[in-house]
C-alpha positions as CSV (number, residue, x, y, z in Angstrom):
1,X,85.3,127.1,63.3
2,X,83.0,127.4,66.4
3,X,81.8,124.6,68.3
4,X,79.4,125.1,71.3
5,X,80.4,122.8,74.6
6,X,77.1,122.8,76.3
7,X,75.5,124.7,78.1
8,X,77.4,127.9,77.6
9,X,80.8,127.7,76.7
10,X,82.6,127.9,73.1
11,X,86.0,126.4,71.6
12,X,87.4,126.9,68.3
13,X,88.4,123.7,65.8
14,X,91.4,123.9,63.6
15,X,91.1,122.2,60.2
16,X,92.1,118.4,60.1
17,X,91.5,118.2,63.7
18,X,89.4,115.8,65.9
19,X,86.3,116.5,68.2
20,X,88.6,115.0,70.8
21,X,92.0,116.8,69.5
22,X,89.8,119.8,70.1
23,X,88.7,119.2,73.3
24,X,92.0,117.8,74.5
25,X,93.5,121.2,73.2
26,X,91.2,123.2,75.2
27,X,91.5,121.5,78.2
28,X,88.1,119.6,78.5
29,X,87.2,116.5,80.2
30,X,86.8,113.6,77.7
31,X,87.7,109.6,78.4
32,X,91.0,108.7,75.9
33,X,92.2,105.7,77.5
34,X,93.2,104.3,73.3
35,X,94.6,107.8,72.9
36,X,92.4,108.5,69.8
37,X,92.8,105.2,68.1
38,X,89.1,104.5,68.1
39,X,89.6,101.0,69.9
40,X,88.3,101.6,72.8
41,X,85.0,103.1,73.3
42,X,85.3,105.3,76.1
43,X,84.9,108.8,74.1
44,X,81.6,109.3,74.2
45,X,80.1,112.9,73.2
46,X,76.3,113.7,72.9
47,X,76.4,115.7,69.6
48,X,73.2,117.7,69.3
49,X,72.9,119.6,65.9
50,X,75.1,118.6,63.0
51,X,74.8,115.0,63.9
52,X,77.5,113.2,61.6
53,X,76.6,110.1,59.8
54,X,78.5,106.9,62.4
55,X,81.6,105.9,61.8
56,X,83.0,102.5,61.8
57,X,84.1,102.3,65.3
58,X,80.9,104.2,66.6
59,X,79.2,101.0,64.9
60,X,81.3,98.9,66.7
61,X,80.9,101.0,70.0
62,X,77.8,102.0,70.8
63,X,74.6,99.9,70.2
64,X,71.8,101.7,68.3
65,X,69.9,103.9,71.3
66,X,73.0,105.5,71.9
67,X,73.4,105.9,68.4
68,X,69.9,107.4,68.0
69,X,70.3,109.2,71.1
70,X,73.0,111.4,69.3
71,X,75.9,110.0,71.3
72,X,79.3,109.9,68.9
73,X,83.3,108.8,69.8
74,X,84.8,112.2,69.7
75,X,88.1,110.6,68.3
76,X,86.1,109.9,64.8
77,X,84.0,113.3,64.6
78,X,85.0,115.9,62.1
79,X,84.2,119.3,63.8
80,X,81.5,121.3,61.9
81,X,80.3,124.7,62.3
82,X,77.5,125.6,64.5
83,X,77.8,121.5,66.1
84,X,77.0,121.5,70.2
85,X,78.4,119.1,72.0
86,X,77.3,117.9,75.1
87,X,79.9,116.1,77.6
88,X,79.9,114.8,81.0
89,X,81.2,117.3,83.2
90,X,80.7,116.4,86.8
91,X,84.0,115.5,88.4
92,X,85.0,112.4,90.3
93,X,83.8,112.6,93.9
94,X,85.9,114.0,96.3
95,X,86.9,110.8,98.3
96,X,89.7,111.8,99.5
97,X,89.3,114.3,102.5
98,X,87.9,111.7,105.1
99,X,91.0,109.7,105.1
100,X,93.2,112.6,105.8
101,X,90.8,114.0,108.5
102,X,92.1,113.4,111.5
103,X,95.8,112.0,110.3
104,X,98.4,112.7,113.7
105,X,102.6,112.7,112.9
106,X,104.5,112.0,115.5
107,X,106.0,115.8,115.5
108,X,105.5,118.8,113.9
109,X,108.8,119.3,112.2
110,X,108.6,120.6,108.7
111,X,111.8,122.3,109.0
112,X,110.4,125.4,107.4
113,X,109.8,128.6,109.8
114,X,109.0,131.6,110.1
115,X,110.0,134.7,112.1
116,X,109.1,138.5,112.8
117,X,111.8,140.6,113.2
118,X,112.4,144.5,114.3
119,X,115.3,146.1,112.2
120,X,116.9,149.2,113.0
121,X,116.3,152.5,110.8
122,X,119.2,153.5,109.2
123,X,120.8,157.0,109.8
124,X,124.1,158.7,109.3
125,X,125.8,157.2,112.4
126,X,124.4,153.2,111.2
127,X,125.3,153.0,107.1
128,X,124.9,149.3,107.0
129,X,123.4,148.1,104.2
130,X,119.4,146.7,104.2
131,X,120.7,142.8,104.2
132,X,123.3,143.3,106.4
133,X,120.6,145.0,109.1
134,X,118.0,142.2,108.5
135,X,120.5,139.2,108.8
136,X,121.5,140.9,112.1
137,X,118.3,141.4,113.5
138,X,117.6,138.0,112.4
139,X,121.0,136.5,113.7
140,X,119.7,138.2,117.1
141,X,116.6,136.7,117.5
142,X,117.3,133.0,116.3
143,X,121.4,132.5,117.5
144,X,121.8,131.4,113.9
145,X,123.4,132.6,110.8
146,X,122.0,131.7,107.4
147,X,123.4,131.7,103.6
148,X,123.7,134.3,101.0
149,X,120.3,135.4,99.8
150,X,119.2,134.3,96.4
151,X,119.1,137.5,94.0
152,X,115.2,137.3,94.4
153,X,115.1,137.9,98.1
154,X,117.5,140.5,97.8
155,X,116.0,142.8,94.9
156,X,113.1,143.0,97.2
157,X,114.5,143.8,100.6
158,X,114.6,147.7,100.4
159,X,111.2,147.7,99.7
160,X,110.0,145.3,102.2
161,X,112.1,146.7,105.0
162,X,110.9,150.1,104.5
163,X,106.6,149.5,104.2
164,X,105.8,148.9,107.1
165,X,107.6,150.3,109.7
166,X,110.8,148.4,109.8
167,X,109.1,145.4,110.8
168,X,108.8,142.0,108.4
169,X,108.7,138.5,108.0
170,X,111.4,136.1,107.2
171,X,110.2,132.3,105.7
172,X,113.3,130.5,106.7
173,X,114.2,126.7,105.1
174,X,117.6,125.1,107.3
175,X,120.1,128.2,107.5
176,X,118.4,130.0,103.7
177,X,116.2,132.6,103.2
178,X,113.1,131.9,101.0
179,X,111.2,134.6,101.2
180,X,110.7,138.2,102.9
181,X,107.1,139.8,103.8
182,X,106.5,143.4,105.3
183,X,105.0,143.5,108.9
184,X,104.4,140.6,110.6
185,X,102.8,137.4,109.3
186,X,104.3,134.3,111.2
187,X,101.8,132.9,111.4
188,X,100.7,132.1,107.9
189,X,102.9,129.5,106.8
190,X,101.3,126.8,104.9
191,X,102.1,123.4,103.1
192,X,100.8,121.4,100.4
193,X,100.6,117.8,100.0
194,X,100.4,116.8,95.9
195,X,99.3,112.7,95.3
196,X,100.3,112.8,91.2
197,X,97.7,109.6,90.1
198,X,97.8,108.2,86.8
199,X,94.0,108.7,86.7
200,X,93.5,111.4,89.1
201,X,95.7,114.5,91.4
202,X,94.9,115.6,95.0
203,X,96.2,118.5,96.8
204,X,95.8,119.1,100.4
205,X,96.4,122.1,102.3
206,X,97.9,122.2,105.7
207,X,98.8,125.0,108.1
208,X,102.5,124.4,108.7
209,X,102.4,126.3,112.4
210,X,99.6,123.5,113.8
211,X,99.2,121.2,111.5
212,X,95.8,121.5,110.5
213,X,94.0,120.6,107.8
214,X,92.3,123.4,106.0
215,X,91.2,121.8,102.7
216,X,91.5,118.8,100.1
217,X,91.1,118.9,96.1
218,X,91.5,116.9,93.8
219,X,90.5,116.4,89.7
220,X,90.9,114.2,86.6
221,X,94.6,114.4,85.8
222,X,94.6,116.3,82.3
223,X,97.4,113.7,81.2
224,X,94.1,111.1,80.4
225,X,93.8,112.9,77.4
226,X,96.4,111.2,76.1
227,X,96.1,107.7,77.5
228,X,94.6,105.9,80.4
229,X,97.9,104.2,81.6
230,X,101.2,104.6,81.9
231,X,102.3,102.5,79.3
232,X,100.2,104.6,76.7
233,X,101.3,107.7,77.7
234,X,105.2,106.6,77.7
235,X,104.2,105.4,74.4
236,X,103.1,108.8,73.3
237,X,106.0,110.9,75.0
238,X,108.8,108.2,73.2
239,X,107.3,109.5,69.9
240,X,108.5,112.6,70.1
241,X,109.4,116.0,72.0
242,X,106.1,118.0,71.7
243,X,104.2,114.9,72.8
244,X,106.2,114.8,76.1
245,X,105.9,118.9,76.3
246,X,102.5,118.5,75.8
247,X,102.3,115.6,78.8
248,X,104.2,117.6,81.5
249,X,102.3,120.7,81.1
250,X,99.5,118.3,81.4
251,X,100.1,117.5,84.7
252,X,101.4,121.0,85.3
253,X,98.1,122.5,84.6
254,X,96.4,120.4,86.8
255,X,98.1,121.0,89.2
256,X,98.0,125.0,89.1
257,X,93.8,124.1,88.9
258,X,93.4,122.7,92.1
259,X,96.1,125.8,93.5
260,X,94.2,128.4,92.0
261,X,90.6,126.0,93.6
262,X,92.8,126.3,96.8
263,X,92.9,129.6,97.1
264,X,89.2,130.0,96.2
265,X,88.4,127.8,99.0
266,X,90.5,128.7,101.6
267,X,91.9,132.2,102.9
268,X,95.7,130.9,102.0
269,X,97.3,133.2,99.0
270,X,99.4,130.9,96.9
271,X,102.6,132.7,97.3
272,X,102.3,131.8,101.1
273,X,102.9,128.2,99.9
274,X,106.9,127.5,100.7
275,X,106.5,123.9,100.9
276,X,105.4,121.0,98.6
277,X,105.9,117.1,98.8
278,X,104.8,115.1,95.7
279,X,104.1,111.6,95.2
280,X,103.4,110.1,92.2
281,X,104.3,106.5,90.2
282,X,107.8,106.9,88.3
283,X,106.3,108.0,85.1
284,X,104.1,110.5,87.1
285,X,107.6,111.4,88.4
286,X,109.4,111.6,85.4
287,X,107.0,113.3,83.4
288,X,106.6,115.9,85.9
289,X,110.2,116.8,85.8
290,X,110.4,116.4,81.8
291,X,112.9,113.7,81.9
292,X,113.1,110.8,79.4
293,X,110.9,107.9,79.7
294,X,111.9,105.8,76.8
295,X,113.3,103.3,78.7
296,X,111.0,103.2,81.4
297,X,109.4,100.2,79.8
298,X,111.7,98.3,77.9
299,X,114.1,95.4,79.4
300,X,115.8,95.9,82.0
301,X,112.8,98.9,82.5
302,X,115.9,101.3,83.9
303,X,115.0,105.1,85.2
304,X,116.5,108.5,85.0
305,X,116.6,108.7,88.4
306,X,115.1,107.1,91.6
307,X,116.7,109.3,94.5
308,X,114.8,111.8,96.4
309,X,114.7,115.4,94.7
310,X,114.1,118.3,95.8
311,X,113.8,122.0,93.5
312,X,112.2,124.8,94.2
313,X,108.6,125.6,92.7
314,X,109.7,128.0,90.2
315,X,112.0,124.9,88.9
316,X,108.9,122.7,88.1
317,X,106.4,125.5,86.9
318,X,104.1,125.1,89.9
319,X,102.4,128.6,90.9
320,X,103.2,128.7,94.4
321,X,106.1,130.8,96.2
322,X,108.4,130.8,93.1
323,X,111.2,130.2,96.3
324,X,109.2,127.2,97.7
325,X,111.0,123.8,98.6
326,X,109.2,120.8,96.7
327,X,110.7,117.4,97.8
328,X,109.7,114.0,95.4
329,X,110.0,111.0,97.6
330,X,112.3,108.5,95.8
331,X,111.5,105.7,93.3
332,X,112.0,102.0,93.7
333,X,112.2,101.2,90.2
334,X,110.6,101.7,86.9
335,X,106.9,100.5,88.3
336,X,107.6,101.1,91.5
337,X,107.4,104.6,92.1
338,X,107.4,107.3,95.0
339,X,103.9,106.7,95.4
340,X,104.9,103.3,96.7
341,X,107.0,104.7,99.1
342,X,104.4,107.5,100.6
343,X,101.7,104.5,101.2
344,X,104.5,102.6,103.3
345,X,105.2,106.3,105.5
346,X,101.4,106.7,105.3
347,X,100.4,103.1,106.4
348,X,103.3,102.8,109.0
349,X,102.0,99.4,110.3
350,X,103.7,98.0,107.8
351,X,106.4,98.4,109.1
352,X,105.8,96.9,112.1
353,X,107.6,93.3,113.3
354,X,106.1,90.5,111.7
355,X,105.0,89.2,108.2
356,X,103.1,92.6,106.2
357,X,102.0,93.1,102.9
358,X,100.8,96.4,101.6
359,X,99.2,96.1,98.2
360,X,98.6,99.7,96.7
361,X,95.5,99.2,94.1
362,X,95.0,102.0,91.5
363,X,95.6,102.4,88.0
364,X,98.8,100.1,88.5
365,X,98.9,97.6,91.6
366,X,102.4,97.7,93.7
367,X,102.8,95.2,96.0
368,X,105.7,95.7,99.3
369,X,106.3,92.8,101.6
370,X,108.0,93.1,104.7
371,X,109.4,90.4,106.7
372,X,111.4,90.8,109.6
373,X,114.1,89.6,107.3
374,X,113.9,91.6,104.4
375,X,111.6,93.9,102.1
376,X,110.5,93.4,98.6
377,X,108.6,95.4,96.2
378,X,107.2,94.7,92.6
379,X,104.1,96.0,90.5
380,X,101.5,93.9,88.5
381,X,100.0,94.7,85.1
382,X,96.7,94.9,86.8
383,X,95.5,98.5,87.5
384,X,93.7,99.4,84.2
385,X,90.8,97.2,84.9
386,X,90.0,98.4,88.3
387,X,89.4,101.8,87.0
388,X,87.5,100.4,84.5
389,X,90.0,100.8,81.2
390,X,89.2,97.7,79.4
391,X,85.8,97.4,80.9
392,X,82.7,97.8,77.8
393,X,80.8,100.4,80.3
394,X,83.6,100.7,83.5
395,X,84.4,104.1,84.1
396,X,86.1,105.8,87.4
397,X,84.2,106.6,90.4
398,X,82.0,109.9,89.7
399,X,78.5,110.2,89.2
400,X,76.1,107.5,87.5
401,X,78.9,104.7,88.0
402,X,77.5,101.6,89.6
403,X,79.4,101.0,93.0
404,X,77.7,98.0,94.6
405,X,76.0,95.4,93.6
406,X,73.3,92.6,95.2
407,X,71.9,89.9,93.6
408,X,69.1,87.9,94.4
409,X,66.5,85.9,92.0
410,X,64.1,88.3,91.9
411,X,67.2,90.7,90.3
412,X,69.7,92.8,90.6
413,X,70.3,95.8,93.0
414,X,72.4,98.6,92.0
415,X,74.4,101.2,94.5
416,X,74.5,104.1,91.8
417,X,77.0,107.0,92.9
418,X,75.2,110.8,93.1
419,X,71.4,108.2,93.9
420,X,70.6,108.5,89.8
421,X,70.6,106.6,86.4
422,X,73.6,104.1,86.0
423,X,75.6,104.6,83.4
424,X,78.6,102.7,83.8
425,X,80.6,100.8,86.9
426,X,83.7,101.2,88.6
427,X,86.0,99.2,90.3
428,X,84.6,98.5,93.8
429,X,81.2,97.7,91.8
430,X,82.9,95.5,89.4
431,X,84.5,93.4,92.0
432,X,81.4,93.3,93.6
433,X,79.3,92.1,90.9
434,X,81.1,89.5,89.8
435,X,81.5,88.3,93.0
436,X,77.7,88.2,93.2
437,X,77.4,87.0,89.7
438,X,79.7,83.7,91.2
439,X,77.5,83.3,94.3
440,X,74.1,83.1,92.4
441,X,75.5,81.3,89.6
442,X,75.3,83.4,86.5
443,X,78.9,82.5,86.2
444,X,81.4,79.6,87.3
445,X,85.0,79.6,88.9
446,X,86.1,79.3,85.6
447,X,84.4,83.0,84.5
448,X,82.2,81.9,82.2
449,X,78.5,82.9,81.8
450,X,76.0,80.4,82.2
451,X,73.9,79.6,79.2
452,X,70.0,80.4,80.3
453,X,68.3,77.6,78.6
454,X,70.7,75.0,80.7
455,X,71.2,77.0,83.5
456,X,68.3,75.1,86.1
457,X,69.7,76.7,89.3
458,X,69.0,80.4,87.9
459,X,65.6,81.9,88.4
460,X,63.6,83.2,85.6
461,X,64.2,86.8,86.6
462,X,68.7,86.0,86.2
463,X,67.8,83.7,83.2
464,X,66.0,87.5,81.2
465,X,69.6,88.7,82.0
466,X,71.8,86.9,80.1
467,X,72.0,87.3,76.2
468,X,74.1,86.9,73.4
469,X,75.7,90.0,72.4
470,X,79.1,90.1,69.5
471,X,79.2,86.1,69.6
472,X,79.8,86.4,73.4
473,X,76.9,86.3,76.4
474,X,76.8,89.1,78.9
475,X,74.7,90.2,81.9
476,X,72.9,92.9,82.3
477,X,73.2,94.8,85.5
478,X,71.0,97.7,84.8
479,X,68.4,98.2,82.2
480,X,68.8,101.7,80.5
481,X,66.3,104.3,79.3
482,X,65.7,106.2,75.7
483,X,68.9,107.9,75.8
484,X,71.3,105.4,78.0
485,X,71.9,101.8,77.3
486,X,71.7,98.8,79.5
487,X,74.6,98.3,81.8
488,X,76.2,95.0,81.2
489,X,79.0,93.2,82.2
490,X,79.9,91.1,79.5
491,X,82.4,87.5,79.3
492,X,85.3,89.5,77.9
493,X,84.7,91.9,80.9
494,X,84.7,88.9,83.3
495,X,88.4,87.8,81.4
496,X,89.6,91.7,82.0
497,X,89.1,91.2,85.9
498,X,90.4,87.3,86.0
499,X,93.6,88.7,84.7
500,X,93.9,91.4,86.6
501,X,93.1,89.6,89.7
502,X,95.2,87.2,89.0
503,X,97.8,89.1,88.3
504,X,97.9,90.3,91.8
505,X,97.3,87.3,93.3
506,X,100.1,85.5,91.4
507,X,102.4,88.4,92.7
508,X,101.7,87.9,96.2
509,X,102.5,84.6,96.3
510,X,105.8,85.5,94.5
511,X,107.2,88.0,96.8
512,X,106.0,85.3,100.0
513,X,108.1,82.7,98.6
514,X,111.0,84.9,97.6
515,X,111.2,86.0,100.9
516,X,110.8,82.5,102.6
517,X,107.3,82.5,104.4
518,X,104.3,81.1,103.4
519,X,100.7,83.3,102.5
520,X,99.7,81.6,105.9
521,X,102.6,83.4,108.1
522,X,101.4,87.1,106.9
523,X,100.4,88.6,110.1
524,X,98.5,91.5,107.7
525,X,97.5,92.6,104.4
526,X,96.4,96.3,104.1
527,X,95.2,97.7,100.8
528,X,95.9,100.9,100.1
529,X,94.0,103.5,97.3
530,X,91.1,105.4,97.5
531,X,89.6,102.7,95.1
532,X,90.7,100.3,97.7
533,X,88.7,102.0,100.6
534,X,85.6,101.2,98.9
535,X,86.4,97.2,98.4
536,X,84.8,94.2,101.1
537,X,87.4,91.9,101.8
538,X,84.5,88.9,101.7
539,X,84.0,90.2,98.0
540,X,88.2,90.4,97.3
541,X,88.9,86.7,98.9
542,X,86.0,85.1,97.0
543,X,87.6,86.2,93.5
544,X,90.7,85.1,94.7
545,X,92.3,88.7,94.4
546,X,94.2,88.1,97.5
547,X,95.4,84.5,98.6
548,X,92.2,82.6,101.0
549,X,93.1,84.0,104.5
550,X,91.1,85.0,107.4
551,X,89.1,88.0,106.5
552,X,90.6,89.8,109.7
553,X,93.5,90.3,108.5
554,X,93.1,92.6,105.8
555,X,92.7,96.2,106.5
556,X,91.5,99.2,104.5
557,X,93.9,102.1,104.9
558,X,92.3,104.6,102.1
559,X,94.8,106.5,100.1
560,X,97.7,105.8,101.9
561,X,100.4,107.5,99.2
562,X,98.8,110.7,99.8
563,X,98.7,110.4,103.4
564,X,102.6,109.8,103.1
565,X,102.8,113.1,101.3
566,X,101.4,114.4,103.9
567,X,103.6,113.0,106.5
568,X,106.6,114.0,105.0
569,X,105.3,117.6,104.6
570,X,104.5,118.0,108.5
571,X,107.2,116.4,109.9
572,X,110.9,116.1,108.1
573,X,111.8,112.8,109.9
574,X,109.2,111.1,107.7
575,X,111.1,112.0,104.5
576,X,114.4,110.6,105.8
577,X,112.7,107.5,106.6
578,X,111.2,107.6,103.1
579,X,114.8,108.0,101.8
580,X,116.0,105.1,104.4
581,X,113.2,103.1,103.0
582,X,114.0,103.6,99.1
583,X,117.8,102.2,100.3
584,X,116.2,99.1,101.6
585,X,114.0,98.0,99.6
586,X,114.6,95.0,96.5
587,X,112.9,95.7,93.7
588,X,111.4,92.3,91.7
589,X,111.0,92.0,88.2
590,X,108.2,89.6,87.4
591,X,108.2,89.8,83.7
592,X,111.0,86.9,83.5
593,X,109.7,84.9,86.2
594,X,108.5,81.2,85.9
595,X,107.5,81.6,89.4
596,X,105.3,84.3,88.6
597,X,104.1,82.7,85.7
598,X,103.4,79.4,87.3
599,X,101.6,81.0,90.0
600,X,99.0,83.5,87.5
601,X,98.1,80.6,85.9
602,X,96.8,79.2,89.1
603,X,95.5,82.5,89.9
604,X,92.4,83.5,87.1
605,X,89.9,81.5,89.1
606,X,86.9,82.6,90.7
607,X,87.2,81.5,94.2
608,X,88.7,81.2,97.1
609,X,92.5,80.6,96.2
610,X,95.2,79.1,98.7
């Protein structure tokens, strides 16, 4: 049957198949973080025509305007014939270009070249063959000789040699020969940087003779249609082979999208791609590469592999130079992934002498301390939240999400992405309000929301607020129209970010006394994520998501994994360091840890936490 995605395109629905199966099979954007259970809320469709009767969990979901409204969880809708469907299809904003802008390597080294050569024309007195004739007008110009060509390179060198005058181009990795162009093109050699986010994937595209810049991408990694986490996902790819099919050419796809957006916004061809670095969590990794992840997160949490990799493009299904090099930086351990690794090579203070603690916010939280004694990574079960998985109305960073928040007595103000209607918050607004929610009172250290007709301190205006909503009170933030609901944050939302926090918190404090200094010795903390870039650290110390110390010392560093993609992809040093760096570094387990445990306890508060 035929189902219209408005405004003008059309899908097909098989029988005993989902809205969201549908959608998910056709490659359209739709929030799964329950991966079709129905538990979580987050599937929201507008269904205009052939409006089904609500299911139990759309009862339990939406509240009776949205209901009216026409909106539906696409998880519980039967497709019908004829039904339109209306869905939210403005991508995140790009935030991740103005913290690569700019970015300097110590040397341009990405040990990928490219040179124009002259070969002679063949004739009865000079029989040698095509390759031998290029390798020695190659040999010639460089002083070097190189390896055996690959059967691709060499099926195409009659041709090549031949079209345009005996003159071409050879793309040369170390002493082999990735690729062979006619005439001369030596100076169109390009790289890309790949950041493989649970939530989200950006590409950036750098000319590998300068190093510039020449454009950033990024979209909704397709893999959220079957789970907002990593543990969800492993979850689905454990159940059985098409599932884990299904995830890497997930991830594959999205990738090739933002190529083939590449090449619409630039003048770079894809196949003039020969170099790719990837960073991405260890299931990022490991789905990419189709390797098992059954045991990524059961005890003792072991990997397939956490070494550096390198394949070619071909390998890994990526539309770029079939021949291309693409280099993973290495994993720490099961949570502790590559992507750790690129925010230490992209935040290089870090590494600096001294006390330093890089905390790497996203989906998941990583945390890296560095002492001048020793370096120590774990992750924290905390991510989910600060994308807003978990959250009744949090969502990710795109348009209509609330990103700021003041409150005063006369109300609340809201900082709406895109300047329109709220419809949800994200992370840095989350943080935000319930920061604010703290400082005027609406809620305690404890996280709970005050009760209005006790509450004396709040005004009238804060008092309107706060109501009783599924036995529990919440806040509203923003009140909503005919067709949108009030934005609330409600006490189980508050619980969500206590734990989260805490979580964090309680791991920082871990690693410092594991290592032997205090939270008072760290000389800095930097916080790393494009979520991250958008946090206060007033806002962060007043929850307590970071140990009470002087605001100065913490430091927004944007998305620092892809920046360490990027590093390693202009200059080759920065991957051997990323190698040196995955030898170093002790990975800490903080499942099994009373110190840990001890120390989240201590760590839900709301306030200022030593």
């Amino acid at each position: 049957m035929e189902i219209k995605i408005l405004p003008n395109r059309v899908i097909t629905a098989n029988d005993n198949e989902t809205l969201m199966e549908a959608l998910t099979r056709h490659q359209l954007p739709v929030d799964n973080v329950c991966n079709g259970r129905g538990t979580c809320g987050k599937c929201k469709v507008r269904i205009i025509g052939n409006l089904p009767a609500p299911s139990s969990s759309d009862l339990k979901h939406l509240n009776d305007v949205e209901l009216q409204a026409g909106f539906r969880l696409a998880c519980t809708v039967v497709p019908q014939e004829g039904m339109s469907v209306e869905l939210n299809f403005v991508e995140s904003q790009d935030r991740k270009e103005s913290a690569l802008k700019g970015l300097k390597v110590a040397a341009l080294a990405p040990r990928v070249k490219k040179v124009c050569i002259t070969v002679d024309k063949p004739s009865l007195q000079d029989e040698r063959g095509d390759w031998d004739r290029v390798m020695d007008a190659l040999s010639t110009v460089t002083g070097e000789f190189y390896n055996r060509p690959s059967l691709y390179v060499l099926r195409k060198v009659t041709e090549v040699m031949r079209a345009d005058k005996y003159v071409l181009t050879v793309t040369i990795f170390d002493d082999e020969i990735l690729e062979i162009e006619p005439g001369d093109t030596a100076q169109r050699l390009y790289g890309v940087g790949v950041d493989i986010g649970t939530t989200s994937v950006g590409l950036a595209v750098y000319d590998l003779t300068n190093g510039e810049l020449l454009k950033v991408v990024s979209v909704e990694n397709e893999q959220t249609a079957y789970g907002a986490d990593v543990i969800s996902r492993i979850s689905f790819a454990k159940e059985n082979q098409k599932n884990a099919k299904a995830l890497r050419s997930a991830v594959q796809r999205t990738i090739n999208h933002l190529l083939k957006e590449l090449e619409s916004k630039t003048d770079v061809i894809k196949g003039e791609i020969v170099k790719m670095t990837i960073v991405g969590n260890t299931t990022m990794h490991h789905l990419l590469l189709g390797l098992n992840v059954a045991h990524l997160a059961v005890s003792p949490f072991v990997s397939a592999s956490n070494i550096p990799l390198e394949f070619s493009a071909h390998e890994l299904g990526l539309d770029i130079n079939q021949q291309a090099k693409v280099f993973l930086l290495p994993n720490i351990g099961s949570f502790v992934g590559g992507d750790t690794v690129g925010a230490i090579v992209g935040a290089p203070e870090v590494l600096e002498p001294g006390n330093h603690l890089l905390i790497d916010l996203g989906t998941n939280c990583e945390l890296f301390l560095k002492t001048d004694k020793t370096m120590l990574s774990c992750s924290t079960a905390a991510g989910p939240a600060f994308e807003g998985a978990g959250i009744a109305y949090g969502m990710r960073a795109k348009q209509g999400a609330i990103e700021g928040v003041s409150i005063t007595e006369s109300g609340v103000d809201c900082k709406v992405i895109g300047d329109q209607e709220p419809i949800g918050i994200c992370g840095s607004g989350l943080i935000e309000a319930i920061d604010e929610m703290k400082r005027s009172g609406v809620i305690n250290k404890q996280g709970k929301i005050a009760v209005p007709e006790t509450a004396e301190e709040l005004s009238d205006e804060l008092k309107k607020r706060i109501r009783t909503a599924d036995r529990a009170r919440e806040f509203i933030l923003a009140f909503g129209s005919e067709q949108r609901s009030d934005v609330t944050i409600s006490q189980k939302d508050v619980g969500e970010l206590q734990l989260a926090k805490g979580a964090v918190c309680a791991g920082i404090k871990t690693l410092a006394e594991m290592s032997g200094i205090s939270v008072a010795e760290l000389d800095s903390v930097i916080l790393s994520g494009t979520f991250a870039t958008y946090l206060k650290a007033e806002n962060i110390l007043n929850i307590g998501l970071v140990p009470d110390i002087p605001p100065e010392k913490i430091k927004m560093v944007g998305n620092a994994a892809h920046v360490g993609a990027i590093r390693t992809l202009l200059d080759h040093q920065e991957m051997d360091m990323a190698e040196d760096l995955y030898r170093k570094i002790s990975h800490i387990e903080l499942g099994g840890s009373a110190t840990f445990s001890n120390f989240f306890m201590n760590s839900l508060y709301l306030e200022r936490l030593s």
